[in-house]
C-alpha positions in Angstrom: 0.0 0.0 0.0 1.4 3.6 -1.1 2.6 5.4 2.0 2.1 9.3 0.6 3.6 10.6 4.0 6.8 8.5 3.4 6.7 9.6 -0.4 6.5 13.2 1.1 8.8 12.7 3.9 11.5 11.0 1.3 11.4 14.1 -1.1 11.6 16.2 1.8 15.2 14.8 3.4 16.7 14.9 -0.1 15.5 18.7 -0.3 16.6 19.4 4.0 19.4 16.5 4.9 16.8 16.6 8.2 16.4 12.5 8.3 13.6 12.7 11.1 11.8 15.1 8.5 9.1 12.9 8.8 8.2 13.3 12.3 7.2 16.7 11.7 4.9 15.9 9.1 0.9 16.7 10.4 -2.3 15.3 9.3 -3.9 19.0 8.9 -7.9 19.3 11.1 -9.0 21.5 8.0 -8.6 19.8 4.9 -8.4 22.9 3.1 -4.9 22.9 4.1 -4.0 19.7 2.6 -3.5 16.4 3.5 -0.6 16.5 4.7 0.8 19.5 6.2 4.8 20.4 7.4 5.3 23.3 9.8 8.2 25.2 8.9 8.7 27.0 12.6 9.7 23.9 13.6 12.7 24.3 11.2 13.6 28.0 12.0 15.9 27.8 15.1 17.8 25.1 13.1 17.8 26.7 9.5 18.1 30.6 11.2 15.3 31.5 8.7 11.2 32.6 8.8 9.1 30.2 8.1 7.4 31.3 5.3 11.4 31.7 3.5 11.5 27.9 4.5 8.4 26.8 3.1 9.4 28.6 0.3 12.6 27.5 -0.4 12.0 24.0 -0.1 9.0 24.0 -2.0 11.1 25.3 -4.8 13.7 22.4 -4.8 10.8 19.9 -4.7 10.2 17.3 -7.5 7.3 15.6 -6.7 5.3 13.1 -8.6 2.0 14.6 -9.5 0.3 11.3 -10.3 0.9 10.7 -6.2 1.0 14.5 -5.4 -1.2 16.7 -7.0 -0.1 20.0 -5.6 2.0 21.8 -3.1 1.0 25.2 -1.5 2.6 27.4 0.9 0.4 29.1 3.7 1.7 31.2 6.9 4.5 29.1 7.3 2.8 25.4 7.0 4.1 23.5 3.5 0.8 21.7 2.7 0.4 18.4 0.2 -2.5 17.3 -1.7 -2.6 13.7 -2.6 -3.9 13.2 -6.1 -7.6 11.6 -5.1 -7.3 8.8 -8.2 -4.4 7.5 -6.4 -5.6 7.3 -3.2 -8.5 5.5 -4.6 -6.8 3.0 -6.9 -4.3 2.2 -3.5 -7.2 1.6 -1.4 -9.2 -0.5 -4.0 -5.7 -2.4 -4.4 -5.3 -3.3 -1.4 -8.6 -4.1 -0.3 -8.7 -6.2 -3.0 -5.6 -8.1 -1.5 -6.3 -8.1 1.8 -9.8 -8.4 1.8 -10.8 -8.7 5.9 -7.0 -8.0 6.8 -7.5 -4.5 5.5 -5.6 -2.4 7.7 -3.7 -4.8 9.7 -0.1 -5.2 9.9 3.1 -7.0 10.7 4.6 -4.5 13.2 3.9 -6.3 16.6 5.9 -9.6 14.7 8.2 -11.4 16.8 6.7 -9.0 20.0 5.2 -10.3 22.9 2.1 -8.1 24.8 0.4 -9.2 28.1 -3.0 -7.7 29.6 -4.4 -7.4 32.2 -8.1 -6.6 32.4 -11.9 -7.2 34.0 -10.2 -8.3 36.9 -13.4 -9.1 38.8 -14.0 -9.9 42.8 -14.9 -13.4 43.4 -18.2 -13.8 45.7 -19.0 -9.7 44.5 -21.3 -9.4 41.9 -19.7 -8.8 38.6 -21.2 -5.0 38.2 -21.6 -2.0 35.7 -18.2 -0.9 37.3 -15.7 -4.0 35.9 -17.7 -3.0 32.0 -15.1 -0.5 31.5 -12.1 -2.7 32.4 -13.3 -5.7 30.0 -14.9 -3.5 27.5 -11.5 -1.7 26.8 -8.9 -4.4 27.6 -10.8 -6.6 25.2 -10.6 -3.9 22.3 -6.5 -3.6 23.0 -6.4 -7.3 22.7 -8.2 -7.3 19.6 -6.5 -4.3 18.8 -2.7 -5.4 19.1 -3.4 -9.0 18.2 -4.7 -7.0 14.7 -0.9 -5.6 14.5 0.7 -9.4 14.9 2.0 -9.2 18.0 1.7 -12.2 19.5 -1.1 -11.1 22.3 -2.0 -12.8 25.8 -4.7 -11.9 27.8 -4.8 -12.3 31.4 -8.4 -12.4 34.0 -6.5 -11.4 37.3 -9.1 -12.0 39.0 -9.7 -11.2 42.5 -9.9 -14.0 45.0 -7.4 -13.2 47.5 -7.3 -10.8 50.3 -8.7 -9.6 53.2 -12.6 -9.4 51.9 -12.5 -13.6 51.7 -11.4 -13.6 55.6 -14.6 -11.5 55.8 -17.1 -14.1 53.7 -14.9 -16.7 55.5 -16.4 -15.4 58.9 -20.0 -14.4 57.7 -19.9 -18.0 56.4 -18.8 -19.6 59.7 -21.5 -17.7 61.5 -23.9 -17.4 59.0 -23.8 -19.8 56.1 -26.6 -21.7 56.4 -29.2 -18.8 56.2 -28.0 -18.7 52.7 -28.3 -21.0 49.6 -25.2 -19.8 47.8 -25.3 -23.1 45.7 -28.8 -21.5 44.0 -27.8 -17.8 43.7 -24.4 -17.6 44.8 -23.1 -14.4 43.9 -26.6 -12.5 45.5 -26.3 -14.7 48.6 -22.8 -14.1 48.8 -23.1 -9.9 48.7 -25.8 -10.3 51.5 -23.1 -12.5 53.2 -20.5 -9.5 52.8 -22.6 -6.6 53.1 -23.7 -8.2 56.9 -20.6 -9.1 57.8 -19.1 -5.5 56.7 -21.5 -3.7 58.9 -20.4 -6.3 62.0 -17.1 -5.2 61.5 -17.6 -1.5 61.7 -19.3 -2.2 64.6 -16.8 -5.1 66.2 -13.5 -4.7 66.2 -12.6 -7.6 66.9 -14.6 -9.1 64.3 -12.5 -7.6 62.0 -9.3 -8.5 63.9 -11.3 -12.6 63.3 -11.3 -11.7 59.7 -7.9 -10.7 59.3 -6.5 -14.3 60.6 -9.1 -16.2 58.4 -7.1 -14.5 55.7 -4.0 -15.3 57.1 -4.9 -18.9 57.8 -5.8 -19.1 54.1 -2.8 -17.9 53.0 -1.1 -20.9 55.5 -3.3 -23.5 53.4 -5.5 -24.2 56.6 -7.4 -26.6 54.8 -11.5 -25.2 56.0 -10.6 -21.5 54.9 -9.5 -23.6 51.7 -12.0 -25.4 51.2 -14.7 -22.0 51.7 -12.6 -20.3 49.1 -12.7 -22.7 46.6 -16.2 -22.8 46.4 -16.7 -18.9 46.4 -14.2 -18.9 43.6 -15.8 -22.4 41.6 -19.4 -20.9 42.0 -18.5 -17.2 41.3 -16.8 -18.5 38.1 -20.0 -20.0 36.7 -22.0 -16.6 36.9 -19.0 -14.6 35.1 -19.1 -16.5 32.4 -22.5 -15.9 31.8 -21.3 -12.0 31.2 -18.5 -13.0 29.1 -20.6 -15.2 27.3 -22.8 -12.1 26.6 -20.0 -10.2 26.0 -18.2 -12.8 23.4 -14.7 -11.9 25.9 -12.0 -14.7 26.1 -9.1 -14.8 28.7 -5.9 -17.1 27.7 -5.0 -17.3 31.5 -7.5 -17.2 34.5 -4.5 -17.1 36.7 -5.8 -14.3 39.5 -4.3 -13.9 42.8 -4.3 -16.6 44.6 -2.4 -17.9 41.5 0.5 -16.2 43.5 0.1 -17.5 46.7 3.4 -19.6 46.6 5.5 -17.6 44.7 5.7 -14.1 47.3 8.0 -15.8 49.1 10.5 -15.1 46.5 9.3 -11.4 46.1 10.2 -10.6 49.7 13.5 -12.8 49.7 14.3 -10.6 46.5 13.7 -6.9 48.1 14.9 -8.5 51.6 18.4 -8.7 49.5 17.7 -5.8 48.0 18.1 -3.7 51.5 15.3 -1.6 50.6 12.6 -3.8 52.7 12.2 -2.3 56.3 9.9 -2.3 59.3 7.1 0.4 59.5 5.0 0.8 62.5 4.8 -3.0 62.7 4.4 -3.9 58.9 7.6 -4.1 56.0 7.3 -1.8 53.2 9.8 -0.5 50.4 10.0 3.7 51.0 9.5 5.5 48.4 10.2 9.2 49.8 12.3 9.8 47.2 9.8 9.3 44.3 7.6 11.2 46.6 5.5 8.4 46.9 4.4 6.6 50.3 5.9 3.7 51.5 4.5 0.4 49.4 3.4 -2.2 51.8 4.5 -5.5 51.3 3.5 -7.2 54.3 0.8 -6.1 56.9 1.7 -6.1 60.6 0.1 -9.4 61.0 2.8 -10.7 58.2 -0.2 -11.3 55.0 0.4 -10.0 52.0 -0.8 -7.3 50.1 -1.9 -6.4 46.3 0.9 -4.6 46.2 3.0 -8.2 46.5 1.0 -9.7 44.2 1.5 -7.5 42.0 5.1 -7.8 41.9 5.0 -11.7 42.0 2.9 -11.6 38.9 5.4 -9.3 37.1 8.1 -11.7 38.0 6.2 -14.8 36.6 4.9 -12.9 33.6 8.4 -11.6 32.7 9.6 -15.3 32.7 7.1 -17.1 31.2 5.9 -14.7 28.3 9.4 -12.3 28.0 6.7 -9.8 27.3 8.0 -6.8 25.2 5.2 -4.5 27.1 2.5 -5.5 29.7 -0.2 -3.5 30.1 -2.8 -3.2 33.2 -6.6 -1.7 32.7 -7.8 -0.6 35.5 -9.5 2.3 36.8 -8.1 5.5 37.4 -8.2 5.2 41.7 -5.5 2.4 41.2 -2.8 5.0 39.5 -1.0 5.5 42.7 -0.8 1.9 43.6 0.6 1.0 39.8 3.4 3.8 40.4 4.6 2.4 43.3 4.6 -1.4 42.4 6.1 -0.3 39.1 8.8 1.2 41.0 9.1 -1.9 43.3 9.6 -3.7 40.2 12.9 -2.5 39.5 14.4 -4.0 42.8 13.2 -7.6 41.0 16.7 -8.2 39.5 14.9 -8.4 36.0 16.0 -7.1 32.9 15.2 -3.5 32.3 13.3 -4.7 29.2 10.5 -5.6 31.4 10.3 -3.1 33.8 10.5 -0.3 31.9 7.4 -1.5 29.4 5.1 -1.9 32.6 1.8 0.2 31.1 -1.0 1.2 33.5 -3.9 2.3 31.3 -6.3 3.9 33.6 -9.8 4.7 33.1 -12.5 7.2 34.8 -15.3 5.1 36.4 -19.4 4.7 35.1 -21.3 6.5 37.3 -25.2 6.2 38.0 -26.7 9.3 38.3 -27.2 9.0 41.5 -23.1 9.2 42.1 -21.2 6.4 42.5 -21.8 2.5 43.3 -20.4 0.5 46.1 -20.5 -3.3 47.1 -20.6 -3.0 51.0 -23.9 -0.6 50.5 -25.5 -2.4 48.3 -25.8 0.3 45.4 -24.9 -1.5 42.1 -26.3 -2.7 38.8 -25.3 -6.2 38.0 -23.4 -6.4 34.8 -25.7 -9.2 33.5 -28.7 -7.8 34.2 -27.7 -4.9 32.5 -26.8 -6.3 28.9 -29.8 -8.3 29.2 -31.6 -5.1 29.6 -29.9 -3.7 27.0 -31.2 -6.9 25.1 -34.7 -6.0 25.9 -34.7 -2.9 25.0 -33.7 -3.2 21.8 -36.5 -6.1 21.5 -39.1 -3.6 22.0 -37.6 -1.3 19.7 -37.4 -4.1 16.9 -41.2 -5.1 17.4 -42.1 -1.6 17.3 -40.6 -1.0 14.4 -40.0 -4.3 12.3 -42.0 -6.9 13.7 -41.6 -9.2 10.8 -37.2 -9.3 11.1 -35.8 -12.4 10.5 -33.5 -13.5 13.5 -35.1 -10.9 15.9 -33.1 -12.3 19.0 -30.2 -12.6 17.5 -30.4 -9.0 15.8 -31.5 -7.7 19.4 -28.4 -9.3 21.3 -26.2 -8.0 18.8 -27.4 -4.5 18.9 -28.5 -4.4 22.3 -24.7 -5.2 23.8 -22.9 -3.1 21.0 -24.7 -0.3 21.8 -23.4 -0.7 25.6 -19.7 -1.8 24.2 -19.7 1.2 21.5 -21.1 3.7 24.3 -18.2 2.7 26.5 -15.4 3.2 24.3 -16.2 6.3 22.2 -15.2 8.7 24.9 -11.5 8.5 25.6 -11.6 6.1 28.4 -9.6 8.3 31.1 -13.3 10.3 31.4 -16.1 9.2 33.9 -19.4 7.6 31.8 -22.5 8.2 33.5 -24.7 5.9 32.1 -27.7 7.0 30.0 -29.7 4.6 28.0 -31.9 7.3 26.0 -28.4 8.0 24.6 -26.7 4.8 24.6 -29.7 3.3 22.1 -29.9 6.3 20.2 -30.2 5.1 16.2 -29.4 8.6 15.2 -26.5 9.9 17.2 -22.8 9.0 17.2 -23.8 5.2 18.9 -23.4 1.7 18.1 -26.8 1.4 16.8 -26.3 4.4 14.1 -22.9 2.4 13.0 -24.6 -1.1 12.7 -27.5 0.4 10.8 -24.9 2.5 8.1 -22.9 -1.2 7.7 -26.9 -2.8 7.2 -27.6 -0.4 4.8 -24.2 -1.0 2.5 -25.4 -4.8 3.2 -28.5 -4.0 1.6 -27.2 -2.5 -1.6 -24.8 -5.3 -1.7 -27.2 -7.9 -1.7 -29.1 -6.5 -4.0 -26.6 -6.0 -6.7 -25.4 -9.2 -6.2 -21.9 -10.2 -7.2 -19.2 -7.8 -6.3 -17.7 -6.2 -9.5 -14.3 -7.8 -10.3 -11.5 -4.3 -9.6 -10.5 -5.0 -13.0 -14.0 -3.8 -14.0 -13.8 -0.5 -11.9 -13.4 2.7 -13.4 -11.9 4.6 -10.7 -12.2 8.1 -12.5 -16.1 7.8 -12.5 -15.5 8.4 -8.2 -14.5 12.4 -8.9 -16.9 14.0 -6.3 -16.4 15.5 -3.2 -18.3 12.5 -1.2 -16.6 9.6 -2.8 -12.8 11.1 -2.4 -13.7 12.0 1.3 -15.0 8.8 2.1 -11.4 7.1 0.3 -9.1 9.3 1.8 -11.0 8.2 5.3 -11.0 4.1 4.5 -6.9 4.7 3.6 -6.5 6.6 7.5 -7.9 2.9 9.0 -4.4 1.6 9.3 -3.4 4.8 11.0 -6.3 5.0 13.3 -5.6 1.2 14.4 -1.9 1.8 14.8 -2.5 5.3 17.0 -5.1 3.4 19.1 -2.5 1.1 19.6 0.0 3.7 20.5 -2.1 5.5 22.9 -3.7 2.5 24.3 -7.0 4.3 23.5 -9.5 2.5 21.5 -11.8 5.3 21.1 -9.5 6.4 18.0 -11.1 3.8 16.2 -14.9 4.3 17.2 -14.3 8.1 16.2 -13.0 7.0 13.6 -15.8 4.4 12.3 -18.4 7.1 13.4 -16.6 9.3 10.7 -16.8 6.7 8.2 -20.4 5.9 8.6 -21.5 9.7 8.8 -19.0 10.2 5.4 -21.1 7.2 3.6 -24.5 8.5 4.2 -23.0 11.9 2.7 -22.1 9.8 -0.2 -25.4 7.5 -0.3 -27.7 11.0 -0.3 -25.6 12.5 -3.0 -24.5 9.2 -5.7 -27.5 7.2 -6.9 -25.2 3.8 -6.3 -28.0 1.1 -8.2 -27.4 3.1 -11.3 -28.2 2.5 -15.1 -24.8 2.6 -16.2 -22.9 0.3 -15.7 -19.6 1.6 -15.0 -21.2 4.2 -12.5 -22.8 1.5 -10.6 -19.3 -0.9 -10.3 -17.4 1.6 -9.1 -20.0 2.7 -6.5 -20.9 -0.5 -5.5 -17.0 -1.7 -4.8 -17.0 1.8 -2.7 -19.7 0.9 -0.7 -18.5 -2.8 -0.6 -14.5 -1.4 0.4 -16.9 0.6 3.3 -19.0 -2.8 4.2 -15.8 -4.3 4.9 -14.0 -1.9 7.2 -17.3 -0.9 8.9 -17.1 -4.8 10.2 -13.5 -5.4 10.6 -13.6 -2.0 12.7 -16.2 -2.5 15.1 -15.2 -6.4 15.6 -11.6 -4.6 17.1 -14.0 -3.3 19.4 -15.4 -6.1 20.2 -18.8 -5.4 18.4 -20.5 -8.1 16.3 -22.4 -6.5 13.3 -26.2 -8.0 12.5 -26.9 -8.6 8.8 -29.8 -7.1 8.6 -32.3 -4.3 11.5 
């Protein structure tokens, strides 16, 4: 596939002897300005000259192809490039036409090694609207990197160790056969927590009984063992119903307790290390001069903590996946505790390789409108429940509006959860969501639902023509409007909107970025009669819409978004 920023960039050294050159070069916001765009000031300091003289200059010493480049302008000190639109259309057809699905994808992750680390549930808590964002975007980076062959490993840390288990340990000693946690465990086991929560704030010693549960655990006493296991068994069997929902697959369920045997190490490690030292009855690392608080490894009563987890997985991930970059989603509360385990990290005696590609990709929390949710009180909207709502929703919707749909569940599933999936990951991720459905199942906005129905209508026209026209057949000079070059020069930016997502671990780049698409078609489908009586016209529209089709799909599956083939 043509690169026309590299074609630029090339002509440019030969003109400046600057080899970066092509760092400098800008996608302009206003395409009035080109497509590509080089800031001179940028170049003053070094060349001891205005701008505009620069711009000038090297504008002048240019020789640039104009079948690839079909002009060069300079304004206010900005060198601006317009591609030639046939070109851009006959590269994109080309390789389209190669790659077919693999449009966009590439071979830069080869030989590369990425771990994360995301949803990350509580066993025995129910799995809630708050762990959506975690799955939701970690999924989409798997997808995402996997996309740019590197070889990709996703990781459910999943949280059944610590001090909340001594708790259920104790509510179920005193309480346990109230419940029937074998029937609805993950409800029983909430009541279980939220009671025993309460007894603690009211008991200290209660807590104080907790605390050794936890520590007995962590000795293998073999009834706290026993109890955990079936928290963690039953709790298992309800998250999969989510992920079923959710189509989300984990290559390692390895969680915390996964660790259990291997902190010993950890501590031997930092003991060596000299930086491991008592604190008001517990051991920590100080971190005074990363102004940072201390990062406990092990409480006064000599359990561990996250924080030692933490650092054991890094340790076992380095050696048994030599990971080139491992990446943790999680929300933004947990950016402090990452900083200081990413610092421990380097007291592990592991190659630098590891721990300086340690990535913490934080995200803002979903918030009802009521303010935030919260296990021990009780406030939270179950995960499942949700999507199913979503689900039914959309049912209604569907029976309002086309009763006689073929595949009406299936449709319903597929738009009900992408419109939750697409209305998490549109906004950069760092920003809090407050959850709002009227928007969320909007078929007109900048939603899930408006993308499906744009790739359902290119479906339509597709299925009605028939047999896609051969790109031998295509006439690519017939696409001279305004609508059809915008929409090309937008399916050639897909490999650079999958590649920046990448690079900013933000996989809203790409939903913008298929929101642009679909708006950009329906520009084109109001202005171009595509089922047309020519024949020519019609090809070269039809493989358009068809090149569209395909990305629309390809897209929104990195998102984790199925498409329906029909609304």
């Amino acid at each position: 596939m043509l690169d026309f920023k590299k074609i630029i960039a090339d002509e440019l050294k030969k003109v400046t002897n600057i080899d970066t050159i092509e760092e400098y070069i800008e996608v302009p916001t206003n395409k009035e300005m080109g497509d590509y765009s080089l800031p001179c000031f940028k170049l003053a300091k070094e060349m001891k000259k205005a701008p505009q003289m620069i711009a000038n200059e090297i504008k002048e010493k240019l020789e640039i192809n104009e079948e690839l480049i079909s002009k060069v302008d300079v304004v206010n000190g900005y060198l601006n490039f317009y591609v030639n639109p046939l070109s851009v259309i006959n590269t994109v057809f080309e390789e389209i036409d190669n790659k077919k699905e693999d449009y966009g994808s590439s071979n830069i992750g080869e030989g590369k090694n990425v771990v994360i680390d995301y949803s990350s549930p509580n066993i025995a808590k129910p799995f809630h609207i708050g762990h959506l964002r975690s799955t939701v975007i970690g999924n989409a980076l798997y997808k995402i990197y996997k996309f740019l062959g590197y070889n990709t490993t996703g990781i459910n840390h999943l949280g059944d160790y610590g001090t909340q288990f001594g708790k259920l340990i104790e509510g179920y000693k005193r309480w346990g056969e109230e419940y029937n946690i074998e029937e609805n465990p993950i409800d029983e086991l909430t009541k279980i927590y939220i009671r025993i929560n309460n007894l603690c704030k009211e008991d200290e010693s209660v807590l104080e009984e907790c605390r050794n549960n936890f520590k007995k655990l962590e000795d293998g006493d073999e009834y706290c063992t026993e109890i955990w296991q079936k928290f963690r068994d039953l709790s298992l069997e309800e998250f999969q119903k989510v992920y079923d929902l959710l189509d989300v697959h984990f290559d390692s369920l390895n969680g915390e307790a996964f660790y259990s045997d291997k902190m010993g190490e950890v501590i031997d490690i930092l003991e060596k290390s000299g930086k491991l030292v008592e604190s008001e009855g517990a051991r920590v690392i100080n971190l005074d001069d990363k102004d940072m608080p201390p990062c406990i490894i092990e409480k006064t009563n000599g359990s561990t903590t996250y924080a030692t987890r933490d650092l054991a997985a890094i340790l076992y991930r380095a050696r048994t996946y030599d990971f080139d970059k491992a990446i943790y989603v999680t929300s933004y509360e947990q950016i402090l505790h990452f900083k200081q385990v990413f610092e421990v990290a380097k007291l592990l005696g592991i190659d630098k390789k590891y721990t300086d590609n340690l990535t913490h990709v934080p995200f803002g929390m979903v918030l009802l409108k009521t303010g935030k949710m919260s296990t021990r009180e009780g406030t939270i909207i179950k995960l499942e429940d949700l999507l199913n709502e979503a689900i039914e929703r959309v049912s209604k919707i569907i029976e309002e509006k086309n009763p006689n749909l073929e595949e009406k569940e299936d449709v319903a599933k597929k738009v009900g959860i992408g419109a939750v999936i697409f209305n998490d990951l549109y906004n950069s991720r760092i920003k809090d969501e407050i959850f709002d459905w009227d928007t969320m199942l909007n078929f007109n906005g900048e939603t899930g639902p408006y993308l499906q129905y744009t790739y359902v209508r290119t479906n339509s026209i597709l299925s009605k023509v028939g047999d896609i026209p051969q790109l031998s057949d295509i006439d690519i000079n017939i696409l001279n409007d305004d609508a059809s070059i915008n929409l090309t020069k937008t399916l050639y930016s897909f490999g650079d909107a999958i590649k920046q997502a990448a690079d900013k671990n933000e996989p809203y780049i790409i939903a913008r970025y298929l929101i642009n698409l679909a708006q950009l078609f329906s520009s084109f489908y109001n202005e171009n009669k595509i089922i047309n009586e020519e024949t020519s016209v019609q090809a070269a529209r039809v493989y358009l819409t068809y090149c569209v089709n395909l990305v629309l799909k390809r897209g929104a599956s990195l998102l984790g978004i199925q498409m329906p083939e029909r609304m």
